[in-house]
N, C-alpha and C positions, 0 to 999 in steps of 0.2 A: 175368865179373860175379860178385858177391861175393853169397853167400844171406845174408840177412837174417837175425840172431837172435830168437827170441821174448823179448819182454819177461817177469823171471820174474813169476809170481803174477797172473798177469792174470785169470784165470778166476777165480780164487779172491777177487779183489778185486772183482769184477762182481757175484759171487753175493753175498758178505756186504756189498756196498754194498745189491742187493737185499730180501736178508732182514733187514737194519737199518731196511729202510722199512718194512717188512710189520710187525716185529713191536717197533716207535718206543715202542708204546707200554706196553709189558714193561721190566722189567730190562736180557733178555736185549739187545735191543736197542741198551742204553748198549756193552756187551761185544763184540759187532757190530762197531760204528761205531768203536770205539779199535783194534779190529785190523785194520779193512779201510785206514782210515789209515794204519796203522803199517804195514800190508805195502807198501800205496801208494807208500811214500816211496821206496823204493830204487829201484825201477822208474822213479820218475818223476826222481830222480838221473841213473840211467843213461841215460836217451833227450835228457836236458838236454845232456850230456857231449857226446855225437854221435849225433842222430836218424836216421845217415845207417845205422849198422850195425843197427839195432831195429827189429822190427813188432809192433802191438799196443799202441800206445800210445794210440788209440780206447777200447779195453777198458777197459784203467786208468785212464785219465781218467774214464771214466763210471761205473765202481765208484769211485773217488773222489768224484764229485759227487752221485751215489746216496749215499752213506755221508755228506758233508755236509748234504744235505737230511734224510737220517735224524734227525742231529745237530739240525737246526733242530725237526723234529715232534717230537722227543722232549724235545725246552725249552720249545717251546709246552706240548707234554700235561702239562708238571710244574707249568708256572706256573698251568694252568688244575685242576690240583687241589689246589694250595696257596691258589689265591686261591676255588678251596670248598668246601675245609675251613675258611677262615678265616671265611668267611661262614657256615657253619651252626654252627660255634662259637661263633658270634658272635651267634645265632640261641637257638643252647641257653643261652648264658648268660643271655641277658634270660629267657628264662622259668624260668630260674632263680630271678631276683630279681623277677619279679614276682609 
């Protein structure tokens, strides 16, 4: 019987899918979530190819979906401070004029 290979960057994809969620709503976050994807990819290439030689692709898929969901909190938290700023601007300018 044939050992299994570790999928590479598995750990490393898990954690920064994690800390993309923790911290969605920083910068750092955005920088997270583009590399925990970007590592994602080969790993999830390779197990596509033949699942039958790779373990670990639990890991990776969950630092993947962890890192997408990041991706989602961190679009929600933008829109929700563009739309208030745009409201207390929009606040400061009438008292502006009046």
């Amino acid at each position: 019987m044939e050992q299994k290979q570790k999928l590479p960057n598995t750990t490393a994809v898990l954690v920064l899918g994690i800390c993309s969620i923790v911290f969605s709503c920083f910068f750092v976050g955005l920088i997270l979530r583009i590399i925990g994807v970007a590592m994602s990819g080969n790993g999830r290439k390779m197990h596509k190819e033949d699942s039958n030689l790779y373990e670990g692709y639990g890991t990776l898929n969950a630092g993947f979906i962890m890192s997408i969901i990041g991706l989602v909190l961190g679009g929600l938290y933008t829109i929700y401070w563009v739309i208030a700023v745009a409201i207390l601007g929009g606040v400061g300018l009438s008292l502006l004029n009046a």
